[in-house]
C-alpha distance (Angstrom), angle and dihedral (degrees) to the residues before:
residue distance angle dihedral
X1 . . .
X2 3.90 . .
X3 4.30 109.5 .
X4 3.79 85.5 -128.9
X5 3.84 137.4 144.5
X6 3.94 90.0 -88.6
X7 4.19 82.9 73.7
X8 3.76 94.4 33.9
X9 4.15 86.5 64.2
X10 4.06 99.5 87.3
X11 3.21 157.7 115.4
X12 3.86 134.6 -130.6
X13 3.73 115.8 -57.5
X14 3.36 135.5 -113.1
X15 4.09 149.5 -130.6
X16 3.94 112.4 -92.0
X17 4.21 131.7 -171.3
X18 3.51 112.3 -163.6
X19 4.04 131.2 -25.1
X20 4.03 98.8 -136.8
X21 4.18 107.3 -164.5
X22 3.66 124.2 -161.0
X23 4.01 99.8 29.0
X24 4.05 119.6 159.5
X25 3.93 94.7 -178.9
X26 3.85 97.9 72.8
X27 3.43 115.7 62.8
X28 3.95 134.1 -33.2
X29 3.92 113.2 -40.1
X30 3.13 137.7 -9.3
X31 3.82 108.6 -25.6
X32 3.98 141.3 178.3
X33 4.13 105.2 -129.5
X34 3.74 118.1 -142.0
X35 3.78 117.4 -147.7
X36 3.72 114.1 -151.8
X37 3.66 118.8 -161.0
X38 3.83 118.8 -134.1
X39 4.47 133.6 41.4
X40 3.71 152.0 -165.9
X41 3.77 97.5 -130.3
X42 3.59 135.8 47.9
X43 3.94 98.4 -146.3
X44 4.02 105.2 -158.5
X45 4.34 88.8 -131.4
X46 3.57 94.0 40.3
X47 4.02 102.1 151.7
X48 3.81 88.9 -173.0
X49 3.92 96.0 62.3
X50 3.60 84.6 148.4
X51 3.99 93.0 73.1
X52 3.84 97.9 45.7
X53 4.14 90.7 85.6
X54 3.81 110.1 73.9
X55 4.12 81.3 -155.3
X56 3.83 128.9 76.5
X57 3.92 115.7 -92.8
X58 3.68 140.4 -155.0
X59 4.13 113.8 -119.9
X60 4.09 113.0 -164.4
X61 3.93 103.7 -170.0
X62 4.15 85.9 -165.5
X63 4.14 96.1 -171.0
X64 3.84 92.7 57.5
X65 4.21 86.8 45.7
X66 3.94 110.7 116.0
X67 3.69 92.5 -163.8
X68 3.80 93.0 -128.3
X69 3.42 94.8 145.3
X70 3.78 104.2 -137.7
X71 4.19 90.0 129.2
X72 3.36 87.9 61.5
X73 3.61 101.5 53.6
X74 3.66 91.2 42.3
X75 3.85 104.5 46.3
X76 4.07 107.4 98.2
X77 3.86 88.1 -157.5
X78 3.55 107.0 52.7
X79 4.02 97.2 -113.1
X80 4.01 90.8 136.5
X81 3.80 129.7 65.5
X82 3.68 129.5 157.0
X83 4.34 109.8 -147.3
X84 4.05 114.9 -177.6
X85 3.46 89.6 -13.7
X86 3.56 104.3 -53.5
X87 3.88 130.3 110.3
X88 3.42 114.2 -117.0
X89 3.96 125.6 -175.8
X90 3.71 131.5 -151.2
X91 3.78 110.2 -154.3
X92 3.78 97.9 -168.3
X93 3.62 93.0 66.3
X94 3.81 109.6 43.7
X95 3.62 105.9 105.2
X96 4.05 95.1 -157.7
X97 3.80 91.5 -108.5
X98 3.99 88.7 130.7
X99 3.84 95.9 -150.1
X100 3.73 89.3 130.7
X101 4.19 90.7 58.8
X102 3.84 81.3 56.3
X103 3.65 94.2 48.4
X104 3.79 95.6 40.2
X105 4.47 114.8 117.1
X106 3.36 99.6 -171.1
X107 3.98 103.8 42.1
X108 3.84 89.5 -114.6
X109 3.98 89.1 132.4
X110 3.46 118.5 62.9
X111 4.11 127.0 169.4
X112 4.05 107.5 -131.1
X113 3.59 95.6 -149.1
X114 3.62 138.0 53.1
X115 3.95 135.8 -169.4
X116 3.76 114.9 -128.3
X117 3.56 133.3 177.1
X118 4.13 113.5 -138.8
X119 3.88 88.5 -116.5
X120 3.75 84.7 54.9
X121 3.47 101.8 49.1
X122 4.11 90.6 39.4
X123 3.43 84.7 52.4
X124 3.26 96.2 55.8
X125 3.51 100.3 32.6
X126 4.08 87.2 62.8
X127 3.54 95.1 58.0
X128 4.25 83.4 88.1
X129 3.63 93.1 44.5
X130 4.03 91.1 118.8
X131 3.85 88.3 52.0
X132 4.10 85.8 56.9
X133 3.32 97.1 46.9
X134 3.92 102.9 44.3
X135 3.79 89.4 50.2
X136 3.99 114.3 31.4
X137 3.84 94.7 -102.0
X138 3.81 139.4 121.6
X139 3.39 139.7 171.2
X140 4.31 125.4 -52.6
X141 3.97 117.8 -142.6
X142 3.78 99.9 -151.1
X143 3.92 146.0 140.9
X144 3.08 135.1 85.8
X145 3.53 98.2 -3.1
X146 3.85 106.7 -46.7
X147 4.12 86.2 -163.6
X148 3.95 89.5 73.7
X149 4.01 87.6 71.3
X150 4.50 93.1 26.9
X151 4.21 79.2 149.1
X152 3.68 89.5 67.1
X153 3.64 97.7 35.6
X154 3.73 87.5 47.4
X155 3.87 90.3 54.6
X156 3.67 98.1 52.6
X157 3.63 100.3 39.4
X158 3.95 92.5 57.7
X159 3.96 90.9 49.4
X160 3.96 81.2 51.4
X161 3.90 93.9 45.6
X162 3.86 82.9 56.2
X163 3.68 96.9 60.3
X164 4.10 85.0 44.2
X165 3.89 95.1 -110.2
X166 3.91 114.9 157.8
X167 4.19 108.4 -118.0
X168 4.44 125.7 -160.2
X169 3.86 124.3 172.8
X170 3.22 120.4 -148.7
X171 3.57 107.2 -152.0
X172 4.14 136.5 163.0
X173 4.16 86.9 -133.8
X174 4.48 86.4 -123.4
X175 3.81 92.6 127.2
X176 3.78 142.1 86.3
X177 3.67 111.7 -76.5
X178 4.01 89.5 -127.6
X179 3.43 75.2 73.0
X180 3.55 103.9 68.3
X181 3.98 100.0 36.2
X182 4.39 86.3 62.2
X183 4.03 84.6 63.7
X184 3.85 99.3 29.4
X185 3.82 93.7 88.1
X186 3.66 93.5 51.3
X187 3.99 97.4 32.2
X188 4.01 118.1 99.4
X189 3.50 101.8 -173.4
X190 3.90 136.2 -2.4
X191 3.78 123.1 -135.4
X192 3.55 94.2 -155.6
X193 3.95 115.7 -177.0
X194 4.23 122.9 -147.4
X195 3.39 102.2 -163.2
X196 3.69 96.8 -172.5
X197 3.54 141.9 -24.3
X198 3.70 109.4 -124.3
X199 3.62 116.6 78.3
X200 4.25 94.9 -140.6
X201 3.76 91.3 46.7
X202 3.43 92.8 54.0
X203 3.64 99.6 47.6
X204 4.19 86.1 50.6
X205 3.94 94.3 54.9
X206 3.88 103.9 28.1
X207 3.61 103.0 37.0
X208 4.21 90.6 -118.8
X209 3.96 143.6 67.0
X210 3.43 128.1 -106.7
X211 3.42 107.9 -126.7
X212 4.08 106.1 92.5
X213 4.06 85.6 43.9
X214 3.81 97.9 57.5
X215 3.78 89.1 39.5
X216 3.80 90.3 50.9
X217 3.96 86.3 48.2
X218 3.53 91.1 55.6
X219 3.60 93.1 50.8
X220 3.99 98.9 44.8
X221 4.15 84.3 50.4
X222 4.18 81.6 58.4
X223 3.80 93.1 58.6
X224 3.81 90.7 59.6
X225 3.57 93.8 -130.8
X226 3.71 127.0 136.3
X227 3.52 135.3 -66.0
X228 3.78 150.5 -173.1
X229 3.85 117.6 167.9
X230 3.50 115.4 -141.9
X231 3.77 126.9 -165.2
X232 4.20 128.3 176.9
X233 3.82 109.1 -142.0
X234 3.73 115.3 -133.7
X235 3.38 130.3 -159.3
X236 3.65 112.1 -110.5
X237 4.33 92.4 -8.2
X238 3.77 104.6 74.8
X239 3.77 110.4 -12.3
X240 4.17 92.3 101.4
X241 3.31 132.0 100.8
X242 3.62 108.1 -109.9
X243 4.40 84.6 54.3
X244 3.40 91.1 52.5
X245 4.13 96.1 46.1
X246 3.54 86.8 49.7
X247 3.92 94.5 49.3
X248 3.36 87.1 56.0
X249 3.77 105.9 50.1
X250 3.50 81.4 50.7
X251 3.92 92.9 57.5
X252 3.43 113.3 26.3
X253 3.87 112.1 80.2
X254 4.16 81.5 50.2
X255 3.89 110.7 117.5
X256 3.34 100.2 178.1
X257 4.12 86.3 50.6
X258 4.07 99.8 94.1
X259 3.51 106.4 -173.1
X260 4.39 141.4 -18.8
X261 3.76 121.2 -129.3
X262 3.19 115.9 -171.3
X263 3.75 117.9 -158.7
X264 3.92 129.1 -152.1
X265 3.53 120.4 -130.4
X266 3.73 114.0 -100.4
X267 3.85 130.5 -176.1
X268 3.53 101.1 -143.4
X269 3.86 95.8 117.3
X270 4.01 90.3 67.2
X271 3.42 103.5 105.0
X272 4.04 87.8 50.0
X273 3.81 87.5 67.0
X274 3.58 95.7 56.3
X275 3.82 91.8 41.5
X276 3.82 91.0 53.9
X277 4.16 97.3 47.4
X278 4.12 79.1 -110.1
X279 3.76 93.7 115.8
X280 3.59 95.9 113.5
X281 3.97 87.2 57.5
X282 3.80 90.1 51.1
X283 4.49 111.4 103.2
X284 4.09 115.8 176.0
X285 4.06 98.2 -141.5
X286 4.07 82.9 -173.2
X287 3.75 132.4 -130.2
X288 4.16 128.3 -34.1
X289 3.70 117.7 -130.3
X290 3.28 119.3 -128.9
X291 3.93 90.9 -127.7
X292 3.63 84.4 58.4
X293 3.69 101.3 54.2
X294 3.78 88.9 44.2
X295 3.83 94.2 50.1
X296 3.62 87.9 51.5
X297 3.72 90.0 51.7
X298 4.03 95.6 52.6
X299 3.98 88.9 45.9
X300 3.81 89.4 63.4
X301 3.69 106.0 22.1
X302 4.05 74.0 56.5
X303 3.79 92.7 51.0
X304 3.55 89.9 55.7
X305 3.52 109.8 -91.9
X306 3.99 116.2 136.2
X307 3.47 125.0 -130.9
X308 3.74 111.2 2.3
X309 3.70 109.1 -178.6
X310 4.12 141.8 -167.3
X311 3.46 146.7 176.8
């Protein structure tokens, strides 16, 4: 990509996660997904936990540690110590200066978080562009909640939109709506999540009310834009029937909604906790049936709401 004045045009950067290429689950085509770090909620299945801090965090993968030792001679703060042979970490003291990622052998040390500047990101971002094109897709703004830095977002998307590259955010609705109208020009489609219906509930599992999410729903359904509902199905939270009656009563007279996946809770973020000194955060709700997820799908596509999809 040419080092022109198209990237020269932006703002202050941002904090990214992970840049995951290839992905079919986030949007039409093929797409590049953006993980922002930082949100507003603190979902109790969250199998990102390593976007829920707005701040940079220090990830110790301890099986792939060679015990080498060279964290520990580096770290000014004491953080690091090897006893019998085995790496041990103190959390209290690391200071986030990340000079033990740097010194690391075995790759056991990772920053979560990087800065990025939107030219940066774009830049990188457009690298797939024949992947979007041949196949429908684009690129997915996601995290986290990639709303808590909509400046950046904004930024890159509209260097995208230049180059013609479809754009969706995938956002949890928790946030100002000032927030959404600096990426609505430049947004395609919204991947907005309901969580669940009942404003108590929700509080108990994600941490937040309701309230400013459903009223930024009904707003972002105004604008005419885009939009696919999607809702993770917990075990014993919001797999019932009342939850998903009053999901869809809340959905279904929505034009502008397209279509509802609903996504079963997986546990494939469980190793993250551990890696991220979370582990005491981490729950296993345990596995949805496929009867389940398809009863849940006849309740709503039954109240009127087109196209509900799973796994």
């Amino acid at each position: 990509m040419e080092s022109s004045g198209l990237l020269r045009r932006q703002t202050a950067g941002g904090l990214v996660t992970n840049i995951q290429r290839f992905s079919t689950d986030d949007g039409p085509g093929i797409r590049t997904t953006v993980f922002f770090k930082g949100c507003t909620l603190s979902c109790r299945w969250c199998h990102n936990p390593e976007t829920i801090s707005p701040k940079k965090q220090l990830q110790f993968q301890e099986e792939a540690c060679g015990a080498c030792g060279a964290c520990a001679r580096i770290c000014p703060a004491g953080a690091h110590s090897l006893a019998g042979g085995r790496h041990e970490l103190n959390r209290r003291n690391c200071t986030g200066c990340f000079a033990c990622v740097e010194a690391c052998l075995y790759g056991a040390l990772e920053a979560q978080g990087r800065d990025m500047t939107p030219g940066d990101l774009a830049e990188q971002l457009l690298r797939d562009k024949p992947f979007y094109d041949n196949s429908g897709g684009g690129v997915t703004f996601s995290g986290g909640e990639p709303l808590l830095q909509a400046g950046f977002c904004a930024d890159t998307m509209r260097l995208l939109k230049e180059k013609g590259i479809h754009t969706a955010v995938d956002t949890a609705g928790n946030v100002g709506w000032e927030q959404f109208q600096k990426t609505l020009p430049w947004t395609d489609l919204f991947l907005f999540d309901i969580k669940l219906a009942e404003e108590q509930k929700h509080r108990e599992w994600t941490g937040a009310g309701n309230s400013l999410i459903l009223e930024n729903f009904a707003r972002l359904c105004d604008t005419g834009k885009d939009i696919w509902i999607r809702t993770p199905i917990i075990t014993g939270v919001n797999d019932d029937d009342d939850e998903s009656l009053k999901r869809a009563a809340l959905i279904k007279d929505r034009k502008t909604v397209k279509k509802v996946e609903l996504l079963p809770y997986h546990a494939y973020g469980m190793g993250k906790y551990a890696a991220l000194g979370m582990g005491d955060r981490w729950y296993d709700f345990g596995k949805v049936s496929g009867e389940a997820m398809l009863r849940i799908k006849t309740l709503m596509e039954g109240r009127g709401v087109p196209e509900v999809l799973f796994p």
